[in-house]
C-alpha positions, 0 to 999 in steps of 0.5 A: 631520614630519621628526623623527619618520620613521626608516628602520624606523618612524614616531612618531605621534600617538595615535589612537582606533584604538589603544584596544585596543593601549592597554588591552592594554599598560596592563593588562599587569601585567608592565609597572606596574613602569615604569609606576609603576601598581597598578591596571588600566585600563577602556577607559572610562578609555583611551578617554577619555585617548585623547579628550584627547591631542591637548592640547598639551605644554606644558599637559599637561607630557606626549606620548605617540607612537606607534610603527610599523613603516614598512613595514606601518604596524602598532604596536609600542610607545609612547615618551612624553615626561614631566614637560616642565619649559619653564622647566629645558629638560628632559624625561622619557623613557618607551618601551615596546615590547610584543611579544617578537618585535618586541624586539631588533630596532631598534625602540625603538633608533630611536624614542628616536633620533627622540623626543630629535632632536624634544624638542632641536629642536621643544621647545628642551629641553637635556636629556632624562633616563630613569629605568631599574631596575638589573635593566632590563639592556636598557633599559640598554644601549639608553639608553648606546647612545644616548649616554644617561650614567648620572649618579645612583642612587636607592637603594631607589626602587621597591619592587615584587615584595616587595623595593626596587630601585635606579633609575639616573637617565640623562640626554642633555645637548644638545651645543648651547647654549640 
């Protein structure tokens, strides 16, 4: 797989084994913000989640990969693709990248890179869209970054920690006709 191979990590397909990475990263309550959660996880449940990720894109409108680091193979976060809409050619864009000291490093820098290359190549979308938070500073600029264009805002969309925010909508359009 070509498009999900980069210099530093590799995108792959969930596995059992992340039953525990999930648990931690879904439980996170610093985290159900982006998530859109307001209750925790059991590992029942991810367990059972992890059971049917192998169904196709295109009947769950949903992928999420996982991201790791190439040299060790171990996990630094998730980056999901959401709301597939084959008819519209597009989809949503989620990454999340879990510890402190694995930010700022690159990481999610090229895991969107990857994500976006195989949802224009495998999945013939023209254009891939985010939805990031006006205090989201860093996702901000790693969107823009990426040649993501901020193109709307949601006034008051997400009411979290007793205030609403505004979400800005990003969206990268494929520079090649469908």
């Amino acid at each position: 797989m070509k498009t999900l191979k980069g210099e530093h990590i590799f995108l792959r397909a969930l596995e059992l084994s992340d039953l525990d990475f999930l648990y931690n990263l879904e439980n996170d309550e610093t985290l159900w913000e982006v998530s859109n959660t307001t209750t925790p996880y059991s590992k029942y449940i991810l367990n059972q989640y992890l059971e049917n990720s192998h169904r196709d894109i295109y009947d769950v409108k949903q992928l999420r990969l996982v991201i790791c680091k190439s040299e060790n193979n171990t996990v630094v976060g998730f980056i999901d693709l959401f709301d597939f809409d084959p008819k519209h050619n597009r989809v949503g864009v989620g990454i999340v990248i879990f510890s402190e000291e694995d930010k700022r490093k690159g990481f999610a820098s090229e895991a969107l890179k990857l994500t976006c290359d195989y949802a224009f190549s495998h999945l013939n979308v023209h254009q891939v869209f985010a939805g990031i938070t006006e205090e989201n500073k860093g996702s901000i600029m790693l969107f823009e970054k990426a040649g993501f264009e901020k193109t709307g805002v949601k006034k008051d969309w997400i009411f979290s920690e007793g205030k609403y925010k505004d979400e800005y909508l990003y969206q990268l359009i494929s520079q090649f006709a469908n």
